[in-house]
MDAnalysis code that builds the backbone (N, CA, C; Angstrom):
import MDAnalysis as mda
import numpy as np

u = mda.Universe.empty(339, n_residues=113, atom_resindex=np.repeat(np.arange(113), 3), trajectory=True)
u.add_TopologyAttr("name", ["N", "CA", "C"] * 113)
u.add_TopologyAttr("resid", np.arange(1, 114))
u.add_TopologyAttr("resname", ["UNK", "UNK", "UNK", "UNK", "UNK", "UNK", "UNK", "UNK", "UNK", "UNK", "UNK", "UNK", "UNK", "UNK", "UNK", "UNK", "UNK", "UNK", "UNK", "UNK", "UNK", "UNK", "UNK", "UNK", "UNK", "UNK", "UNK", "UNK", "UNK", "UNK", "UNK", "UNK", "UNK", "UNK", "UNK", "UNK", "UNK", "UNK", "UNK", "UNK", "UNK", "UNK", "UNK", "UNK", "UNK", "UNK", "UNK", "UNK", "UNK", "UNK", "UNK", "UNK", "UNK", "UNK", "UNK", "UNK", "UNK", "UNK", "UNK", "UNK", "UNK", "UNK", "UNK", "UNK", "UNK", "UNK", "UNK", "UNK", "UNK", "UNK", "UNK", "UNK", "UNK", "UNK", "UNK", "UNK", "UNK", "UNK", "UNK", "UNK", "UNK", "UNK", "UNK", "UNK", "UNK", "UNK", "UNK", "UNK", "UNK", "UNK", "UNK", "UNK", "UNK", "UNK", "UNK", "UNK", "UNK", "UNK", "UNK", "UNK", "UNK", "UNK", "UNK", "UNK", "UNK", "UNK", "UNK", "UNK", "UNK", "UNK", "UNK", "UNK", "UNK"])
u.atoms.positions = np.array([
    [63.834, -103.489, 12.883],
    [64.974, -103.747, 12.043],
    [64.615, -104.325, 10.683],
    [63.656, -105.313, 10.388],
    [63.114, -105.529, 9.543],
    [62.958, -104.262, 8.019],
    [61.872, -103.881, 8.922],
    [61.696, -102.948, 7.808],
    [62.990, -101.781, 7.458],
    [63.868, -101.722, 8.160],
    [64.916, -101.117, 7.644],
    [65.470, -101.866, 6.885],
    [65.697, -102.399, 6.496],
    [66.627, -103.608, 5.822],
    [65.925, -103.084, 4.588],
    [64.910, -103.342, 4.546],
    [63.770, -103.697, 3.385],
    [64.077, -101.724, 2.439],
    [64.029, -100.664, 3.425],
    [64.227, -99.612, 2.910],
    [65.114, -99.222, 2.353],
    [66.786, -100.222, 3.223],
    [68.051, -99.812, 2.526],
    [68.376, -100.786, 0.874],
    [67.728, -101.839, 1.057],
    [68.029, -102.154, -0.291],
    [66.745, -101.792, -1.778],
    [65.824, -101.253, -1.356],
    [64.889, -101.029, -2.452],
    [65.437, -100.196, -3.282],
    [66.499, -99.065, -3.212],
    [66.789, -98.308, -4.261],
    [67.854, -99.136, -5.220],
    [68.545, -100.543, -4.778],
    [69.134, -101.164, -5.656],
    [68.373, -102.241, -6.533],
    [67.674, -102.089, -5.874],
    [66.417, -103.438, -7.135],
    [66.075, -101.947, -8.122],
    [65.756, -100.852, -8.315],
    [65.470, -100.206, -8.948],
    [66.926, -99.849, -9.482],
    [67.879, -99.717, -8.920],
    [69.194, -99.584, -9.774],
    [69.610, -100.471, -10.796],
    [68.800, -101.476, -10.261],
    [69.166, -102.933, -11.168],
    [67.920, -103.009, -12.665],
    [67.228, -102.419, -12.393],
    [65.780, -102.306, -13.048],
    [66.320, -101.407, -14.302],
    [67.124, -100.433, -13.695],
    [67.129, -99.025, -14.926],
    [68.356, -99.701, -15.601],
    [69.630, -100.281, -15.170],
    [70.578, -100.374, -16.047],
    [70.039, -101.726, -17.284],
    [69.463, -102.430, -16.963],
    [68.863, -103.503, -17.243],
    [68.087, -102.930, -18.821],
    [66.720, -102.515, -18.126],
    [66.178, -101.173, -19.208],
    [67.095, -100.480, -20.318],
    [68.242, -99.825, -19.474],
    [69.150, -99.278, -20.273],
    [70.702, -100.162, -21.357],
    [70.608, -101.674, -21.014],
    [71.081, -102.120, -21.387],
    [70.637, -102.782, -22.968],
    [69.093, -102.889, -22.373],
    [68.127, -103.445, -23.519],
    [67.746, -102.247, -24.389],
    [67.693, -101.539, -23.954],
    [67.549, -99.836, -25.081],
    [69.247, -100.242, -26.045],
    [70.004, -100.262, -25.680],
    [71.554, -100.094, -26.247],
    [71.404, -101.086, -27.526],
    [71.068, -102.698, -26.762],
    [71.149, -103.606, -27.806],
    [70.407, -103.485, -28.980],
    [68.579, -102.824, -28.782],
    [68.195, -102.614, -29.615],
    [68.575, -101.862, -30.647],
    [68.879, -100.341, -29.944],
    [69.087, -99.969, -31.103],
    [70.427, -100.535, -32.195],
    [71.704, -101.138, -31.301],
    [72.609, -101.938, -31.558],
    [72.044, -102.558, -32.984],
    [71.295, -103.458, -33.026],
    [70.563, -104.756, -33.712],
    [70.100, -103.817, -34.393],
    [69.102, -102.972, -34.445],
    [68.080, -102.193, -36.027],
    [68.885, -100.962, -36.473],
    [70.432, -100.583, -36.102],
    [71.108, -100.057, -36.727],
    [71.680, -100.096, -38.345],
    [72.012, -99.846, -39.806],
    [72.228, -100.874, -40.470],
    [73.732, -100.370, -40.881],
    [74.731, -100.768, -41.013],
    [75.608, -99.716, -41.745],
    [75.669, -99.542, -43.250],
    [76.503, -98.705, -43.289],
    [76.243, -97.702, -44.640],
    [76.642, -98.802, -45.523],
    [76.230, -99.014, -46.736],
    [76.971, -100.028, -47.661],
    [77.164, -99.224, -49.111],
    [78.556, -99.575, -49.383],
    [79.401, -98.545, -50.256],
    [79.074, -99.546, -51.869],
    [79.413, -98.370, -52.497],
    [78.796, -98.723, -53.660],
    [79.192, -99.865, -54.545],
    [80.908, -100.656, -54.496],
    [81.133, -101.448, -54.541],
    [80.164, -102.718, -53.945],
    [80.039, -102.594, -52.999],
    [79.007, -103.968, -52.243],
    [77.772, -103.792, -53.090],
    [77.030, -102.960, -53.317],
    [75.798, -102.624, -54.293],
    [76.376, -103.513, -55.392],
    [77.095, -102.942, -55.965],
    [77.379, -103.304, -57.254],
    [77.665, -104.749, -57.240],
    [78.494, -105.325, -56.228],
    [78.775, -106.767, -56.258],
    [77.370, -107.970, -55.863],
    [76.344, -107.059, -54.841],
    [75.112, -107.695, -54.510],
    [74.006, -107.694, -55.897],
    [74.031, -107.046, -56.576],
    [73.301, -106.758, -57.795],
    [73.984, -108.192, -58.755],
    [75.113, -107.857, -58.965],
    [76.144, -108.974, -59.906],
    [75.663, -110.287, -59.769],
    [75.656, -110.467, -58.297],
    [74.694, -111.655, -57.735],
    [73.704, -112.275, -57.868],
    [72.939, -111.186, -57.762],
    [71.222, -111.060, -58.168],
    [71.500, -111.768, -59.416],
    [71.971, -110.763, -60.546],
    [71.583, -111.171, -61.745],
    [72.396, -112.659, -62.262],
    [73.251, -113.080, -61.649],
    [73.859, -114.507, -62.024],
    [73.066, -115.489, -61.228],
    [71.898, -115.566, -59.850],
    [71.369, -116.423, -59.782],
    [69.858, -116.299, -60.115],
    [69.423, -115.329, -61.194],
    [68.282, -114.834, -61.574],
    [68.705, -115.670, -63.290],
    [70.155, -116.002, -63.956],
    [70.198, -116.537, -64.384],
    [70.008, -117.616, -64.563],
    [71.062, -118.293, -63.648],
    [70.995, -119.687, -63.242],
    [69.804, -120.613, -62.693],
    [68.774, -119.886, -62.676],
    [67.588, -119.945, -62.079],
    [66.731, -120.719, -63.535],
    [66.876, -119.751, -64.220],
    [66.484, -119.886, -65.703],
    [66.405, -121.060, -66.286],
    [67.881, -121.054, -66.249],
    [68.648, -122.977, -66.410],
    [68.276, -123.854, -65.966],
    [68.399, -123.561, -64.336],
    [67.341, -124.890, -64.108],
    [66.433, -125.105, -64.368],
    [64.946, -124.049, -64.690],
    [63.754, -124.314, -65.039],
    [63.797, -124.878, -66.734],
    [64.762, -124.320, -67.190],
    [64.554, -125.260, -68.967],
    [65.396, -126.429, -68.649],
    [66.237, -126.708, -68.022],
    [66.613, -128.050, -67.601],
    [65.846, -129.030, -66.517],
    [65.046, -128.288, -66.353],
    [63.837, -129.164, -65.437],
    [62.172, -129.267, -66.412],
    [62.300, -128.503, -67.170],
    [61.362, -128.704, -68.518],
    [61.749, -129.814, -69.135],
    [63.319, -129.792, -69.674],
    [63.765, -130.502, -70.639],
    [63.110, -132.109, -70.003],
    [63.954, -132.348, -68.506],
    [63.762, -133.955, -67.841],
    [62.504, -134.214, -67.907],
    [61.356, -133.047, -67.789],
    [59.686, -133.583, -67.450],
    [59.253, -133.716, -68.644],
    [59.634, -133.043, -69.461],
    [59.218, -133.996, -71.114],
    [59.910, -135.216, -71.498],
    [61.626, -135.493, -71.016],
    [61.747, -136.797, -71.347],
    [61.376, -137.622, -71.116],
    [61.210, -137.308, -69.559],
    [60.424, -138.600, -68.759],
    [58.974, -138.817, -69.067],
    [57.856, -137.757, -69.403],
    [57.192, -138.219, -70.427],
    [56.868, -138.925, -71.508],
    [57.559, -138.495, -72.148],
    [58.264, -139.369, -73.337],
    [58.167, -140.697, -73.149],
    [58.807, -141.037, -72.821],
    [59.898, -142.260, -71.876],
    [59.042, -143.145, -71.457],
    [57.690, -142.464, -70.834],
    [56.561, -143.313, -70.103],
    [55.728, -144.003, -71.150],
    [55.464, -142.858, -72.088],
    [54.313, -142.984, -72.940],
    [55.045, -144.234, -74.019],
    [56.399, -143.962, -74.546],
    [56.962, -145.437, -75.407],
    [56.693, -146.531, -74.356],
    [57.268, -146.408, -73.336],
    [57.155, -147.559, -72.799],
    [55.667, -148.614, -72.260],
    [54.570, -147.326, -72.104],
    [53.246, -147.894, -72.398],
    [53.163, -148.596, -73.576],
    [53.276, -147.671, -74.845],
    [53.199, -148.246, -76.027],
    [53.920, -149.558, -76.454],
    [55.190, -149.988, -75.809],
    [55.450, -150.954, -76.097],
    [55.081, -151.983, -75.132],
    [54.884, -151.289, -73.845],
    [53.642, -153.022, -73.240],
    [52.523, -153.198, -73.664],
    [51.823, -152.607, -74.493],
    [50.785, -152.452, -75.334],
    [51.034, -153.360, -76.229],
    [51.593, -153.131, -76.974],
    [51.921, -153.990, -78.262],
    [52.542, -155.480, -77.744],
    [53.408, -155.682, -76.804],
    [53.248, -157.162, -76.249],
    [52.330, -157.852, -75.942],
    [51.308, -157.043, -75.102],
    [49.794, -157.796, -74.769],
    [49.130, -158.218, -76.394],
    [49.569, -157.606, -77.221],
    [48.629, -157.863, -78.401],
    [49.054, -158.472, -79.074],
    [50.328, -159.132, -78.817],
    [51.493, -160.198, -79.613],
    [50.949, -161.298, -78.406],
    [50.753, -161.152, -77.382],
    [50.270, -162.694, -76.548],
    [48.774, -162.994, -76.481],
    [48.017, -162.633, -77.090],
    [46.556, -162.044, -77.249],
    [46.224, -163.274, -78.317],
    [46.816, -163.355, -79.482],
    [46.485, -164.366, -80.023],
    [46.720, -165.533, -80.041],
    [47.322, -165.753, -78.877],
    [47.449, -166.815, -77.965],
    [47.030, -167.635, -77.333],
    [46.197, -166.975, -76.871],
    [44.898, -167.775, -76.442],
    [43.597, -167.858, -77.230],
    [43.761, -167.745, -78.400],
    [42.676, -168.257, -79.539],
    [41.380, -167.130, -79.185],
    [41.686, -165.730, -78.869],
    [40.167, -165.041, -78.795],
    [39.572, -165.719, -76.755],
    [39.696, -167.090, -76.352],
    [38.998, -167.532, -75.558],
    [39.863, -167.070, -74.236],
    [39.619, -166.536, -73.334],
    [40.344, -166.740, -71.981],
    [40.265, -167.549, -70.818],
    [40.751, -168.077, -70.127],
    [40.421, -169.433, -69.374],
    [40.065, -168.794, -68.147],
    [38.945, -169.226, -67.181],
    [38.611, -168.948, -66.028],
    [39.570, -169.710, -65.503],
    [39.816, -169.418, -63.740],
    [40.210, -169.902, -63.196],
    [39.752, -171.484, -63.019],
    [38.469, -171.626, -62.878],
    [37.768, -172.720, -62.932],
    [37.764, -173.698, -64.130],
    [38.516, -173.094, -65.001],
    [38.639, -173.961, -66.424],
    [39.710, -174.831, -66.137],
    [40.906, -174.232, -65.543],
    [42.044, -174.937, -65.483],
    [42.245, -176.281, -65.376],
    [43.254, -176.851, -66.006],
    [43.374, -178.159, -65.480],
    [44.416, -178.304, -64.710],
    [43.845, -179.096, -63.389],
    [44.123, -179.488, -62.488],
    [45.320, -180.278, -62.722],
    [46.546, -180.582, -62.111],
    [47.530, -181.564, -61.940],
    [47.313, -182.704, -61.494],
    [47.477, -184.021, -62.415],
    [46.993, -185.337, -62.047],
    [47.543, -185.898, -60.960],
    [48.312, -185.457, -60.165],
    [48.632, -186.260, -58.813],
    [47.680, -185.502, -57.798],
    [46.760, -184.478, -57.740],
    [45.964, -183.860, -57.239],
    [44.732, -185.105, -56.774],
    [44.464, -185.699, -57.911],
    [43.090, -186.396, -57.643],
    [41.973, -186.301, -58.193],
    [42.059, -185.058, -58.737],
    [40.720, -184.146, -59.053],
    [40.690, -184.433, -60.618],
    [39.723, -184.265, -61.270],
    [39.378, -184.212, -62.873],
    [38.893, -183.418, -63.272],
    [39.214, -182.253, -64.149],
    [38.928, -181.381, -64.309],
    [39.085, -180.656, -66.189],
    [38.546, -180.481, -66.612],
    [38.762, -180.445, -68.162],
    [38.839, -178.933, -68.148],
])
């Protein structure tokens, strides 16, 4: 009895095999089908193209424009911490003080010139 069993259902695992097969044939071609696209849609996908082939533009000279300001921008602002160091420069008489020069605070203890 066994093996009868086994004989009456093998032609449905293969029934199940082909629609399966044949289901996945359908979808494919389903999916890499393309439909026709009418010349209006051309014309409106092109329109597209060329307004963000524009706008594209724009941003790159408006992204030129910011990377030179901010250039700009850096280099004054070097230049003017530049010119402060050289306004506090004569300040200290040419000499700069080591740490070890310092004088010490008299409630410290220490004497130090």
């Amino acid at each position: 009895m066994p093996g009868m069993l086994l004989e009456n259902t093998e032609w449905w695992v293969w029934a199940v095999v082909g629609l399966q097969a044949l289901i996945l044939l359908v979808l494919a071609w389903l999916s890499l089908r393309r439909p026709p696209v009418s010349e209006a849609e051309l014309a409106h996908r092109q329109s597209m193209t060329s307004g963000l082939q524009q706008q594209t533009l724009r941003i790159e000279r408006v992204e030129g424009a910011l990377r030179r300001e901010m250039g700009d921008n850096a280099r004054e602002a070097r230049q003017e911490f530049q010119q402060a160091l050289e306004a506090f420069r004569p300040l200290s008489h040419g000499r700069v003080r080591r740490p070890s020069e310092r004088r010490m605070p008299s409630w410290t203890g220490s004497r130090s010139s």
